[in-house]
Biopython code that builds the backbone (N, CA, C, O; Angstrom):
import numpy as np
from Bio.PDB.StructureBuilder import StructureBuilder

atoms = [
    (1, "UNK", "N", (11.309, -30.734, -51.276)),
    (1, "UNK", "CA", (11.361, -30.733, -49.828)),
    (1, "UNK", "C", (9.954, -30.852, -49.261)),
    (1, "UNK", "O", (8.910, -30.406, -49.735)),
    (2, "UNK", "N", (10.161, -31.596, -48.071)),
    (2, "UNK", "CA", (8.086, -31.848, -47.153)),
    (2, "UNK", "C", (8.178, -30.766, -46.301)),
    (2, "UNK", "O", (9.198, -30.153, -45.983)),
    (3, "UNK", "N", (7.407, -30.638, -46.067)),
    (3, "UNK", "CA", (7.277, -29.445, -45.074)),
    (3, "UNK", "C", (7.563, -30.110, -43.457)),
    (3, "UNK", "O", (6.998, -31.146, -43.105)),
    (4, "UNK", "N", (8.479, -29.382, -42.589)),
    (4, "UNK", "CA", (8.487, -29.870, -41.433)),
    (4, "UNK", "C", (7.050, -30.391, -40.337)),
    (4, "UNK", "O", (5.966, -29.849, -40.121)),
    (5, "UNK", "N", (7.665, -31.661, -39.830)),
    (5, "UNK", "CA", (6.091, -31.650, -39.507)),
    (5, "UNK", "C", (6.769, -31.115, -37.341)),
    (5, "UNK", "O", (7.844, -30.840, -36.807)),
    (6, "UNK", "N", (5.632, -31.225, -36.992)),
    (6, "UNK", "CA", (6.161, -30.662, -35.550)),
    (6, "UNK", "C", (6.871, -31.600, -34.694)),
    (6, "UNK", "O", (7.699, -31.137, -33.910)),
    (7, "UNK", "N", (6.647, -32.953, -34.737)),
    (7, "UNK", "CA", (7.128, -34.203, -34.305)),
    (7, "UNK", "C", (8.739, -33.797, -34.628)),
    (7, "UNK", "O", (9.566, -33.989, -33.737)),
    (8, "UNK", "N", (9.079, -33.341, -35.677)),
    (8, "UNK", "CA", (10.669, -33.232, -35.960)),
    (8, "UNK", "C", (10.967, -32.116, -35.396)),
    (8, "UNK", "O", (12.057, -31.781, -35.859)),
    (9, "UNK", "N", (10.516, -31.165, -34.469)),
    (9, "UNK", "CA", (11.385, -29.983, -34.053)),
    (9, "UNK", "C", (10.302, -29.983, -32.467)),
    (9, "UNK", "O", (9.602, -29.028, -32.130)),
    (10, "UNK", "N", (10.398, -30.994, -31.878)),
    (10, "UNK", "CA", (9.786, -30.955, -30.496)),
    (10, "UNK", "C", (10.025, -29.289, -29.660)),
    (10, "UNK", "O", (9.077, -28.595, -29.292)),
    (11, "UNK", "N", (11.486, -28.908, -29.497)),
    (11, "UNK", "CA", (11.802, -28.318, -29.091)),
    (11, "UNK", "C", (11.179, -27.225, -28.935)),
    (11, "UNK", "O", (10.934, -26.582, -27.915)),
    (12, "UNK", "N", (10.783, -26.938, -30.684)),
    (12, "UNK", "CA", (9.707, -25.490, -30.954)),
    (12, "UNK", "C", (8.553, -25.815, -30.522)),
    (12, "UNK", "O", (7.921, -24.766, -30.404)),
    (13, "UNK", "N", (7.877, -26.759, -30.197)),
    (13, "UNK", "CA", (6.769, -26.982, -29.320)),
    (13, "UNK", "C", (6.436, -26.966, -28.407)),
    (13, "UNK", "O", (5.254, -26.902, -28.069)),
    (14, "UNK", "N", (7.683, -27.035, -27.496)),
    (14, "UNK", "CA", (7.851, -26.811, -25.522)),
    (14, "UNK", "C", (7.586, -25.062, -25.470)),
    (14, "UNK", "O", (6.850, -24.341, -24.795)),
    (15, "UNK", "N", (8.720, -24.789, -26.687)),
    (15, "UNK", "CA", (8.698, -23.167, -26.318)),
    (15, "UNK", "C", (7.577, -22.121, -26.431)),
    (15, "UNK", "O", (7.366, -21.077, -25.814)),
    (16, "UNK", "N", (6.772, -22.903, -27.672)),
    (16, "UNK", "CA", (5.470, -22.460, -27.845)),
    (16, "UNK", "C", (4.808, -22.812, -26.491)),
    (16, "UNK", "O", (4.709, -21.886, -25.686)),
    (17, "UNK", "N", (4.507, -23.602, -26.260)),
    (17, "UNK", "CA", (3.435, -23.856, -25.252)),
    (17, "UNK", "C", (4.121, -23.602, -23.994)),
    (17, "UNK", "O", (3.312, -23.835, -23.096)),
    (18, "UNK", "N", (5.224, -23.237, -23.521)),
    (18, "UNK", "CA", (5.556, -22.696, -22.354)),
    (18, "UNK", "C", (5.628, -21.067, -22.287)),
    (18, "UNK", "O", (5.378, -20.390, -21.290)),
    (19, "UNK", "N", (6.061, -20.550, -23.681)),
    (19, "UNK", "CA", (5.410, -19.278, -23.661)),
    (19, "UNK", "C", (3.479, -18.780, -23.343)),
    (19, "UNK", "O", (3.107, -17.890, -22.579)),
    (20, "UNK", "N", (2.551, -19.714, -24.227)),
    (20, "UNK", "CA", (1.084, -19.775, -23.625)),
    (20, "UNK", "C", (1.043, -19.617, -22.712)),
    (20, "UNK", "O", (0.532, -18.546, -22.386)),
    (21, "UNK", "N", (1.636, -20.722, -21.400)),
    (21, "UNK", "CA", (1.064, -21.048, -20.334)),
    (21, "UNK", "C", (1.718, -19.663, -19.520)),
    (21, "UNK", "O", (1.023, -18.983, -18.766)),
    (22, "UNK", "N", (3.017, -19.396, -19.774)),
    (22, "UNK", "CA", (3.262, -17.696, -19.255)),
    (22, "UNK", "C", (2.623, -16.934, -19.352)),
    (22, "UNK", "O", (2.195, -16.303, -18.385)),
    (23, "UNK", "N", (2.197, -16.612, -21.016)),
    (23, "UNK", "CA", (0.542, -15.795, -21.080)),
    (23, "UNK", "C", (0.055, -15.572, -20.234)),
    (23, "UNK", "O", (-0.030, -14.517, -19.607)),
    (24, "UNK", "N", (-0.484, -16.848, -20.020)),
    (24, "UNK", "CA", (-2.080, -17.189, -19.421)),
    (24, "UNK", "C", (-1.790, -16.829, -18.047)),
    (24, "UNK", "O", (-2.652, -16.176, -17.458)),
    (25, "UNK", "N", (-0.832, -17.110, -17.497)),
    (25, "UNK", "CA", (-0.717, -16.893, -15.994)),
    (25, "UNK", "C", (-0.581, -15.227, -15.615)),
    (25, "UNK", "O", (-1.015, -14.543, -14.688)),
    (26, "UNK", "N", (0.215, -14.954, -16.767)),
    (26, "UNK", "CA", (-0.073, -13.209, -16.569)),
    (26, "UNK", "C", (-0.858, -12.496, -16.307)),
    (26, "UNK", "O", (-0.967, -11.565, -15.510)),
    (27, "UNK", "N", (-1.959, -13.344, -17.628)),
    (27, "UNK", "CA", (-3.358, -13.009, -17.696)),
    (27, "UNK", "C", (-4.123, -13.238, -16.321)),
    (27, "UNK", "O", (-4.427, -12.224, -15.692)),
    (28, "UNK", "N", (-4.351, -14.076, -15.971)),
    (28, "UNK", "CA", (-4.363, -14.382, -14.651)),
    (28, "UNK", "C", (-3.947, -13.964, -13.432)),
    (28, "UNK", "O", (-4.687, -14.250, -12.491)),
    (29, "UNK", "N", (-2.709, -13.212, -13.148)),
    (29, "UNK", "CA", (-2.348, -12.391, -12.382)),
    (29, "UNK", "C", (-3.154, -10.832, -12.424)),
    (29, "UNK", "O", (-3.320, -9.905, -11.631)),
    (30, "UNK", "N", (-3.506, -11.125, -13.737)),
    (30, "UNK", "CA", (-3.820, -8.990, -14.192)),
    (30, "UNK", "C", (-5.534, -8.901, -13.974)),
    (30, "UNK", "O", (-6.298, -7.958, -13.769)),
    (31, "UNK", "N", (-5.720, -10.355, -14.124)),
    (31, "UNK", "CA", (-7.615, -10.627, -13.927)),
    (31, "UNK", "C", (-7.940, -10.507, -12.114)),
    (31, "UNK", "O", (-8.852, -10.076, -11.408)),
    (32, "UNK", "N", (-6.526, -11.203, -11.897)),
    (32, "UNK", "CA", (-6.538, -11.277, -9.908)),
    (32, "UNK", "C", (-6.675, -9.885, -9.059)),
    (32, "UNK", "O", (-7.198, -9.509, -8.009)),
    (33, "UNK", "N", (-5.933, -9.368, -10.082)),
    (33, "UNK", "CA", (-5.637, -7.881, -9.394)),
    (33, "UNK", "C", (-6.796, -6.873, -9.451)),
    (33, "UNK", "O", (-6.912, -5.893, -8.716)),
    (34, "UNK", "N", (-7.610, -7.239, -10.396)),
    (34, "UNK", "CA", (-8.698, -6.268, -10.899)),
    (34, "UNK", "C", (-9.507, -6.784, -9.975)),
    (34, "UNK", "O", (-10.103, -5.939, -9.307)),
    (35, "UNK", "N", (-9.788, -8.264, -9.640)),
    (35, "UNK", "CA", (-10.949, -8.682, -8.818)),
    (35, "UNK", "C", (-10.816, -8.264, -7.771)),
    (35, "UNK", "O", (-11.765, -7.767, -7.165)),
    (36, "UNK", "N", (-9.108, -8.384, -7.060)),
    (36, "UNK", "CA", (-8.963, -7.995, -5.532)),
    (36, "UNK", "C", (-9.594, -6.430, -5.501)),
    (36, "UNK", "O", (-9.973, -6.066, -4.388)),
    (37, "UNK", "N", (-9.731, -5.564, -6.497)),
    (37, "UNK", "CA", (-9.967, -4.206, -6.007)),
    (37, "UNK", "C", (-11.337, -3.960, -6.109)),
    (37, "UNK", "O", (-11.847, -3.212, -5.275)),
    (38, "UNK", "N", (-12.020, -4.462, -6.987)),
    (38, "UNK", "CA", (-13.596, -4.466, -7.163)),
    (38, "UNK", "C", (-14.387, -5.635, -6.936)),
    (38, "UNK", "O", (-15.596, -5.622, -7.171)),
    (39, "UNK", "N", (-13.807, -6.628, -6.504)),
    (39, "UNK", "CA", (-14.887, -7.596, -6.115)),
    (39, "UNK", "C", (-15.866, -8.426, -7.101)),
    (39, "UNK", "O", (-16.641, -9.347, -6.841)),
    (40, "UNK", "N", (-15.520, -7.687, -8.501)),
    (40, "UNK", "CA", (-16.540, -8.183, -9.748)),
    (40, "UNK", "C", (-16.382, -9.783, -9.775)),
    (40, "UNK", "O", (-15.313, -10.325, -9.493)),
    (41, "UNK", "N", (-17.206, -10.287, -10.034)),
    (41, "UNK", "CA", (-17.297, -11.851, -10.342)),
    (41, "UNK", "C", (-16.726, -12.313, -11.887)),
    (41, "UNK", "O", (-16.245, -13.362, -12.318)),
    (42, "UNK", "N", (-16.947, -11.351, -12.328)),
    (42, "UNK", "CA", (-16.510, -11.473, -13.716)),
    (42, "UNK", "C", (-14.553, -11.599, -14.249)),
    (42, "UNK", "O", (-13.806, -12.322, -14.908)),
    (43, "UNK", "N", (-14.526, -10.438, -13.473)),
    (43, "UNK", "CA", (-12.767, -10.301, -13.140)),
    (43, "UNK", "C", (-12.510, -11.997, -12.560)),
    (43, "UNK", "O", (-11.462, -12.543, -12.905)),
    (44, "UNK", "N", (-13.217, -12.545, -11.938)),
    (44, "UNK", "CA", (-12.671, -13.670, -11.305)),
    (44, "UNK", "C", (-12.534, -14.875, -11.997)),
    (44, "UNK", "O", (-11.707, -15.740, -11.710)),
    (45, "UNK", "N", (-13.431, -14.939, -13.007)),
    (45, "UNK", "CA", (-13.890, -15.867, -13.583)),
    (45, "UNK", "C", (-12.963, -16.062, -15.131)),
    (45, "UNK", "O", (-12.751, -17.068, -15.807)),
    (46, "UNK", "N", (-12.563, -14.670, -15.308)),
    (46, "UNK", "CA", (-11.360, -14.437, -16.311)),
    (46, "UNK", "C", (-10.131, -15.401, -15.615)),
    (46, "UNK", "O", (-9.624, -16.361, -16.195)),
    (47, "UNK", "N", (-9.821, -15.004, -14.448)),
    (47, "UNK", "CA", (-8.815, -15.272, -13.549)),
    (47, "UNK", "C", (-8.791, -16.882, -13.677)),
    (47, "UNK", "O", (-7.752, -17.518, -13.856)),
    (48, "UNK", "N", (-10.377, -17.589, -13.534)),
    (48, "UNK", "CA", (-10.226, -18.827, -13.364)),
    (48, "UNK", "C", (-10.122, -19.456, -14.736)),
    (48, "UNK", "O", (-9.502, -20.520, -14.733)),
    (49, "UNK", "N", (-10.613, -19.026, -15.981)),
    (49, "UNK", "CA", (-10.182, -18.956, -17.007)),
    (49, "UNK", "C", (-8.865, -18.859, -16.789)),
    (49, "UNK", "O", (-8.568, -19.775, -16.023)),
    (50, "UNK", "N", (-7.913, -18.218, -17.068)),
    (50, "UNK", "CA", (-6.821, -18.377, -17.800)),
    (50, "UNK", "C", (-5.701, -19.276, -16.703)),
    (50, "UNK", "O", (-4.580, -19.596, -17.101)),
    (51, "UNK", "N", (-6.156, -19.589, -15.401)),
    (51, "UNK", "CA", (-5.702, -20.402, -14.817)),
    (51, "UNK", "C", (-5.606, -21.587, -15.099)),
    (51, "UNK", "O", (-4.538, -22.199, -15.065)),
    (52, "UNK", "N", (-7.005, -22.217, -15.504)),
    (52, "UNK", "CA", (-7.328, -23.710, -16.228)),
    (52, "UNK", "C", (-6.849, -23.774, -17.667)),
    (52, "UNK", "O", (-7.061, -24.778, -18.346)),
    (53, "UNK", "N", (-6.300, -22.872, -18.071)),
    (53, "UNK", "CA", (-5.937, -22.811, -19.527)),
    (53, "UNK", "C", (-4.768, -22.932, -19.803)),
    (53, "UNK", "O", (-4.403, -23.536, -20.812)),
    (54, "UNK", "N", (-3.904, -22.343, -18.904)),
    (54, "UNK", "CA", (-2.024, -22.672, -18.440)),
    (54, "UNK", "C", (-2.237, -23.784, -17.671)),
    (54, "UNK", "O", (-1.726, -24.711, -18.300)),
    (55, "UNK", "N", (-2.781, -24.260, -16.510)),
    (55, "UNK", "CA", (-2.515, -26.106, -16.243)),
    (55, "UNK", "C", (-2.953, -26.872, -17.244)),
    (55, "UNK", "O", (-2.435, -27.989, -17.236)),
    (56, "UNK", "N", (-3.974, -26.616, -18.391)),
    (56, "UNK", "CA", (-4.074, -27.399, -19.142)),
    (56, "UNK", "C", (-2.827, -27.539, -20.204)),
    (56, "UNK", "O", (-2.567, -28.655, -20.654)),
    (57, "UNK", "N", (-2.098, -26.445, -20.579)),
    (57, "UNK", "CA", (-1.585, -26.236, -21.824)),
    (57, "UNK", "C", (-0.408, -27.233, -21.116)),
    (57, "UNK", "O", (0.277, -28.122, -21.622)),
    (58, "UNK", "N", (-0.469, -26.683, -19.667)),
    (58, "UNK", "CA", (1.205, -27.113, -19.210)),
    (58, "UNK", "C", (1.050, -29.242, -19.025)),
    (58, "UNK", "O", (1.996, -30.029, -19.061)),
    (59, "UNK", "N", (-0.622, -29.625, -18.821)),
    (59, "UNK", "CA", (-0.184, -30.829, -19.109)),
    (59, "UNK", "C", (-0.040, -31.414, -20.144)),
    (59, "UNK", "O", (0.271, -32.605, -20.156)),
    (60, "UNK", "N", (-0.258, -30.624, -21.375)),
    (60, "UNK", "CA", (0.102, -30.933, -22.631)),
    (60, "UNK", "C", (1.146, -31.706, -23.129)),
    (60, "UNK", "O", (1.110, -32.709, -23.842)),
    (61, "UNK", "N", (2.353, -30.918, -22.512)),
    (61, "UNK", "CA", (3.684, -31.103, -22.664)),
    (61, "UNK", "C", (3.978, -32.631, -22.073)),
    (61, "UNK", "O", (4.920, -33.264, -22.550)),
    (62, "UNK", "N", (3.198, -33.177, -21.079)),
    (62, "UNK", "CA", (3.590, -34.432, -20.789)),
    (62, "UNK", "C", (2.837, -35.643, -21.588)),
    (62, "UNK", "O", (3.176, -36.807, -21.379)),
    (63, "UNK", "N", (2.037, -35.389, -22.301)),
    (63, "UNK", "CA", (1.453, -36.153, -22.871)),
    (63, "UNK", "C", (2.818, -37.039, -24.485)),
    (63, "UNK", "O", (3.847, -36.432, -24.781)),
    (64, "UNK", "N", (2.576, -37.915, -24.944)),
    (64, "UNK", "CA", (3.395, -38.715, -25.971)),
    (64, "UNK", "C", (3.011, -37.755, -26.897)),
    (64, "UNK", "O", (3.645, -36.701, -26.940)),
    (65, "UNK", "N", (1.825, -37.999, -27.843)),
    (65, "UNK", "CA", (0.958, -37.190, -28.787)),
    (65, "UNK", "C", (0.407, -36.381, -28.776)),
    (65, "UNK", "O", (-0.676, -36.509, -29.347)),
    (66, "UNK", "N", (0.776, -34.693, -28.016)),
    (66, "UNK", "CA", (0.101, -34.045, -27.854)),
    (66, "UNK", "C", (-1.033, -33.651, -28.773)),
    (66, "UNK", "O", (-2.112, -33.249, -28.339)),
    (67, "UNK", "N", (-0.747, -33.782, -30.073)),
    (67, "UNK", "CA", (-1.386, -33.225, -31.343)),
    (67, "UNK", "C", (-2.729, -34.004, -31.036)),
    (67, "UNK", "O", (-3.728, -33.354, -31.341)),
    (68, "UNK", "N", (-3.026, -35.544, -30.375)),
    (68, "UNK", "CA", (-4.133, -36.019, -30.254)),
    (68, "UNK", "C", (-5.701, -35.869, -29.541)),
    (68, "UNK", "O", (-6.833, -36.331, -29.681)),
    (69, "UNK", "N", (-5.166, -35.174, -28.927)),
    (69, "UNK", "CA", (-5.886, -34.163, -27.560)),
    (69, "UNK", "C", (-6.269, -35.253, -26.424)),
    (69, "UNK", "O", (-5.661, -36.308, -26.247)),
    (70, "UNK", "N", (-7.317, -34.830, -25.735)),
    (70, "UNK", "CA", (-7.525, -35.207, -24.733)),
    (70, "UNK", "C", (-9.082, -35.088, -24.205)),
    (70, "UNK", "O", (-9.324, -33.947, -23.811)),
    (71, "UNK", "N", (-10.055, -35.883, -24.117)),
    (71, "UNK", "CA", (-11.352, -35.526, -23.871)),
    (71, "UNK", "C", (-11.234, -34.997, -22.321)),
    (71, "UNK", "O", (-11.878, -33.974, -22.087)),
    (72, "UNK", "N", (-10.541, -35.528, -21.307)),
    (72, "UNK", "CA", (-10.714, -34.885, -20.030)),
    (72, "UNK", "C", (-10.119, -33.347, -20.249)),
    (72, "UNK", "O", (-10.863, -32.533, -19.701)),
    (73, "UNK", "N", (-9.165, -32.833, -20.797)),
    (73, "UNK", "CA", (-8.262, -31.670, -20.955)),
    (73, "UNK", "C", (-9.606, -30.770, -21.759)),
    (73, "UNK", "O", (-10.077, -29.748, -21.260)),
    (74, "UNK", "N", (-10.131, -31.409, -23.169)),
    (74, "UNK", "CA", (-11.311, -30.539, -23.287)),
    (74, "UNK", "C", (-12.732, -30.169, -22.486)),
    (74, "UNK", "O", (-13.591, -29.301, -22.647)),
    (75, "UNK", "N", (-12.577, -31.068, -21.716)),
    (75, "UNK", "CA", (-13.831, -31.053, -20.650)),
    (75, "UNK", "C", (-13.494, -29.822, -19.638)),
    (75, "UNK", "O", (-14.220, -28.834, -19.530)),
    (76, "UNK", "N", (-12.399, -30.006, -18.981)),
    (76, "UNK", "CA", (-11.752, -28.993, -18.303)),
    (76, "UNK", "C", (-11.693, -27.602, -18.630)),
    (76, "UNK", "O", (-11.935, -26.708, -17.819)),
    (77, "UNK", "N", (-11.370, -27.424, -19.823)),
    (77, "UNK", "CA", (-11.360, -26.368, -20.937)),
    (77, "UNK", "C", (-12.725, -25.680, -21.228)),
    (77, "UNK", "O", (-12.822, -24.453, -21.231)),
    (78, "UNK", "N", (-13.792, -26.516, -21.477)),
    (78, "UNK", "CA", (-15.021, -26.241, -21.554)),
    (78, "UNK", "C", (-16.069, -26.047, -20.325)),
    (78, "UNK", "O", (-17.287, -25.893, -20.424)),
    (79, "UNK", "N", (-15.340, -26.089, -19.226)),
    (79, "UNK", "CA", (-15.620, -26.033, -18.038)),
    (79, "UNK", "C", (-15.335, -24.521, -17.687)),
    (79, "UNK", "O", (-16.184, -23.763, -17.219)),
    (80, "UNK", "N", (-14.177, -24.220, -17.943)),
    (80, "UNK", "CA", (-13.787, -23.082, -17.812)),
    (80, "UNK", "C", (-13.905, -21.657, -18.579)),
    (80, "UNK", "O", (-13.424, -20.637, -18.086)),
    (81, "UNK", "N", (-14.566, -21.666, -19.793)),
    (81, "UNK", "CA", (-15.181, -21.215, -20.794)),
    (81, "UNK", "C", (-16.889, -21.032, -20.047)),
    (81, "UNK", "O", (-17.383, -19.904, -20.050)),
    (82, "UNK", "N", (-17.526, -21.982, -19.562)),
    (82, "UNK", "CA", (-19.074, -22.247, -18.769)),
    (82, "UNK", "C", (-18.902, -21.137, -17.724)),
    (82, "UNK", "O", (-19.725, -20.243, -17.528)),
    (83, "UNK", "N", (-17.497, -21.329, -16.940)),
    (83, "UNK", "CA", (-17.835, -20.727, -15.923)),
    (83, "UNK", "C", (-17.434, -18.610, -16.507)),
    (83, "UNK", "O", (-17.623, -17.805, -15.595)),
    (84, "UNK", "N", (-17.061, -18.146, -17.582)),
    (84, "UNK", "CA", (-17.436, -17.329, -18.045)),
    (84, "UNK", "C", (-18.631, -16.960, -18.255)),
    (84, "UNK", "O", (-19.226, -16.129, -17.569)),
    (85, "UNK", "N", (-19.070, -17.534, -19.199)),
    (85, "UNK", "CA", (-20.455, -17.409, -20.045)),
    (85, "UNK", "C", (-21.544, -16.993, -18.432)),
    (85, "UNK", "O", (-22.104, -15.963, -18.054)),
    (86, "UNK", "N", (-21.409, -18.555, -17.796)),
    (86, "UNK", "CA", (-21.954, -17.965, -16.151)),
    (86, "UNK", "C", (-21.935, -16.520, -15.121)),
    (86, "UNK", "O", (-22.787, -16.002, -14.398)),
    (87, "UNK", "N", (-20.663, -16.217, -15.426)),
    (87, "UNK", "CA", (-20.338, -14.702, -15.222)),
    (87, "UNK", "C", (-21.331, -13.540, -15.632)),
    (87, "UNK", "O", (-22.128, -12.804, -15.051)),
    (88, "UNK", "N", (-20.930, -13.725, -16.792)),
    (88, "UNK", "CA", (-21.547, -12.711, -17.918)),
    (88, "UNK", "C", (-22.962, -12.811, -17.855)),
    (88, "UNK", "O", (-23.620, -11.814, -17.559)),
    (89, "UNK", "N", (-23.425, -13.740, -18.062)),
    (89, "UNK", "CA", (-24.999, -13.878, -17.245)),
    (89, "UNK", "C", (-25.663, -13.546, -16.347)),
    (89, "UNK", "O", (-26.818, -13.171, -16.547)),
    (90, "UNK", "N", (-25.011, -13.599, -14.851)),
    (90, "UNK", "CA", (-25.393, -13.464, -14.170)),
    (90, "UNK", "C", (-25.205, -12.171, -13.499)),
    (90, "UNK", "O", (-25.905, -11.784, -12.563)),
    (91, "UNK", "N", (-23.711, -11.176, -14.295)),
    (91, "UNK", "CA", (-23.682, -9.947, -14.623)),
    (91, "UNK", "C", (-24.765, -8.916, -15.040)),
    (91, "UNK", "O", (-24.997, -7.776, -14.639)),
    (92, "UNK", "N", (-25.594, -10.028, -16.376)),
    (92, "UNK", "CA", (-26.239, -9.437, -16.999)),
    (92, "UNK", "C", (-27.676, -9.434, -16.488)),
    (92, "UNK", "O", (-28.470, -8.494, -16.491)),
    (93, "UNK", "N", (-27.873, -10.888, -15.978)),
    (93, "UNK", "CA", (-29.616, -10.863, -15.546)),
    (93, "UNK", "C", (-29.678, -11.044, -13.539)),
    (93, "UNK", "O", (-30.664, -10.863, -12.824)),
    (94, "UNK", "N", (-28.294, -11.439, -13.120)),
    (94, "UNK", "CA", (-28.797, -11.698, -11.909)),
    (94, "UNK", "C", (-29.063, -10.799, -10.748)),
    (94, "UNK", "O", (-29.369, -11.206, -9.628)),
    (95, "UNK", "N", (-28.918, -9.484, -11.108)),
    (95, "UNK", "CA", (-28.998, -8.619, -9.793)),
    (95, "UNK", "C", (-30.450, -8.010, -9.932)),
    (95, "UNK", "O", (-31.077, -7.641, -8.940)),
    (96, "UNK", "N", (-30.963, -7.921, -11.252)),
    (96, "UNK", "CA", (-32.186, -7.252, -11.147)),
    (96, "UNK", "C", (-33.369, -8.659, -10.456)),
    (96, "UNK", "O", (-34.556, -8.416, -10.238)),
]
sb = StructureBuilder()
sb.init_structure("model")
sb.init_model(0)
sb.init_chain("A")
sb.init_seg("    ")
for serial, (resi, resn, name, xyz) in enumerate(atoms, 1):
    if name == "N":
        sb.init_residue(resn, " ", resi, " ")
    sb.init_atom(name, np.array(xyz, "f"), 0.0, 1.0, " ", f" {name:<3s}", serial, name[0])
structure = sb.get_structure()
C-alpha cells in the first residue's frame, strides 16, 4: 500500500485549515481584548498577527495547488511576523 497523499482526501484539508483559521481568529479575539484594556502595542500586534494568518490560511483553500505556496501569501505572512518583532522592539528600546 502508498501512503495517502493529501490530493486524495481534499476534504481532510478544508477541515484542517478551517479549523487554523478558527484558531487564529480566536487568537485574535483574546489578543483584541487584552489590547482594548491596556493599550499595549504588543497585544495589538499579536492581534494583527493572527488576523493575517487566518485570511491567509483562509485564501489557501481557494487556490488549485495549495501545497505550492504563494510568494504574495508569504510576503504577507512575513509582514506580519515584522510587524511583531517591531513590537517587541520598540517595547524593548523605544520608551527609554
Amino acid at each position: 500500500m502508498t501512503p495517502l497523499s493529501p490530493i486524495e482526501h481534499p476534504t481532510l484539508d478544508i477541515f484542517l485549515l478551517g479549523f487554523v483559521v478558527a484558531a487564529s481568529l480566536a487568537a485574535a479575539l483574546f489578543f483584541l481584548r487584552f489590547w482594548k484594556n491596556t493599550r499595549d502595542l504588543l497585544f495589538l500586534a499579536f492581534t494583527v498577527f493572527f488576523l493575517v494568518q487566518a485570511v491567509t490560511q483562509s485564501l489557501v483553500l481557494g487556490y488549485a495547488h495549495p501545497n505550492e505556496g504563494s510568494i504574495g501569501l508569504f510576503l504577507l505572512r512575513l509582514l506580519s511576523v515584522l510587524v511583531i518583532l517591531a513590537a517587541i522592539l520598540w517595547k524593548n528600546f523605544g520608551k527609554g
